[in-house]
C-alpha positions as CSV (number, residue, x, y, z in Angstrom):
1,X,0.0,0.0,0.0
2,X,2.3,3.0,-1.2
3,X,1.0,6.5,-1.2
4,X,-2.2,7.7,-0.8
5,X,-5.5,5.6,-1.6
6,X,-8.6,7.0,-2.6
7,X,-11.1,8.2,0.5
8,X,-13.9,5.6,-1.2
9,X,-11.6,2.8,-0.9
10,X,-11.3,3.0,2.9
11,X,-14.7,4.6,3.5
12,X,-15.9,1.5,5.4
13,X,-13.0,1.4,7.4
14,X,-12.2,-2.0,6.3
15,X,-8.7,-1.9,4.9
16,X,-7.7,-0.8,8.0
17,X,-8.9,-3.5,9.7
18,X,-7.3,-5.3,7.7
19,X,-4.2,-4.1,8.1
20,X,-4.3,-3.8,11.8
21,X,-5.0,-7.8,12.1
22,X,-1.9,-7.8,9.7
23,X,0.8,-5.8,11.5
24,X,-0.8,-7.8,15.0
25,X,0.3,-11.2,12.9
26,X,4.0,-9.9,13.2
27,X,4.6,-7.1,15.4
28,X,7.8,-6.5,13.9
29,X,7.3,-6.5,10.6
30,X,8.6,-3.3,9.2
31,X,6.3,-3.1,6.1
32,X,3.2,-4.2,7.8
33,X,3.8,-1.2,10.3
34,X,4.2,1.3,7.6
35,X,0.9,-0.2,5.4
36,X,-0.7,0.7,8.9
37,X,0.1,4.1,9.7
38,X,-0.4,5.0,5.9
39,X,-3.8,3.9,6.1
40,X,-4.9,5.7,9.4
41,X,-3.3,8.9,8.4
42,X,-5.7,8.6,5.5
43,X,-8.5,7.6,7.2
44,X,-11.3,8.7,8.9
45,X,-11.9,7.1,12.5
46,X,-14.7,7.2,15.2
47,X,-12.4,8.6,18.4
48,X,-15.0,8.5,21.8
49,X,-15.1,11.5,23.5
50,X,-16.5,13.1,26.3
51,X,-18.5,16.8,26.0
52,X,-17.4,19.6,28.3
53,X,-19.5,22.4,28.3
54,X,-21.2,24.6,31.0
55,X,-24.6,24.4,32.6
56,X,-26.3,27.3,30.0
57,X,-24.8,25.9,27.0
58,X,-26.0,22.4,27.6
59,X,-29.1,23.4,28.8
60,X,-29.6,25.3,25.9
61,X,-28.5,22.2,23.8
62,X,-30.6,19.6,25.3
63,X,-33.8,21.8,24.6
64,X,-32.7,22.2,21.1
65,X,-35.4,20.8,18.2
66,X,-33.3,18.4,15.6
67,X,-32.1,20.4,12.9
68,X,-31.7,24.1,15.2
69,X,-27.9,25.5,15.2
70,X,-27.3,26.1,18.8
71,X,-24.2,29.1,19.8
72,X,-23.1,28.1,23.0
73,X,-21.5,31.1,24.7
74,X,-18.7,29.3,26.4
75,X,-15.9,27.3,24.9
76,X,-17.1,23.9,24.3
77,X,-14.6,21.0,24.5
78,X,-14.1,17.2,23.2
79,X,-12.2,15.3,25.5
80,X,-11.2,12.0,24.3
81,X,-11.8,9.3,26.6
82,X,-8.5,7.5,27.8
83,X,-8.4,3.5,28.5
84,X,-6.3,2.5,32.0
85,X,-5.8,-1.5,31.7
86,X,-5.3,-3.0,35.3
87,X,-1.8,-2.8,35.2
88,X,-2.0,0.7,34.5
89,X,-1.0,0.9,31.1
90,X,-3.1,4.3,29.2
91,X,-4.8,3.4,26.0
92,X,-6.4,5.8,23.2
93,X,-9.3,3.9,21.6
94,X,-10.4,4.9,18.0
95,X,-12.5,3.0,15.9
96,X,-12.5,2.4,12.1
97,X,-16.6,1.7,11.7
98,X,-19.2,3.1,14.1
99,X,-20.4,-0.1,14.8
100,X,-17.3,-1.1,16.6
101,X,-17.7,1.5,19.4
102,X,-19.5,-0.1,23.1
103,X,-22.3,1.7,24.1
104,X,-20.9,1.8,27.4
């Protein structure tokens, strides 16, 4: 996979799951790695995040009809959320298809 491939191609998010089982097969496969990292770069990807916003804005939000453009009047932030494993280890989950995200 050298250069750039075309937005359709990976639109499903597919090919990168492909190429993620790949580089897992052999960690230290050089070429596998790089086919990876080309992909995501390219590739659009479902990150979970948490909203931060204060009380007016999000009351004003949550009253909103479908299809209204609200203004909040205070920054309004995405935090990403952040994985800890037991041993403590930090991961940063992104996902390649929606469906792929927990609900929880």
């Amino acid at each position: 996979m050298e250069g750039k491939v075309s937005p359709k191609t990976l639109e499903n998010g597919k090919v990168l799951c492909y190429l993620k089982l790949r580089f897992l097969e052999d960690i230290g496969d050089e070429q596998a790695m790089a086919a990876l990292l080309s992909c995501l770069r390219d590739s659009n990807v479902w990150v979970p995040c948490q909203v931060r916003m204060e009380a007016e804005d999000l009351e004003q939000f949550q009253a909103a009809k479908a299809g209204e453009i609200i203004t909040t009047q205070e920054e309004t932030r995405l935090v990403p959320d952040i994985l800890r494993a037991k041993d403590g280890a930090l991961y940063f989950p992104m996902f390649s298809q929606r469906e792929q995200i927990p609900e929880e």
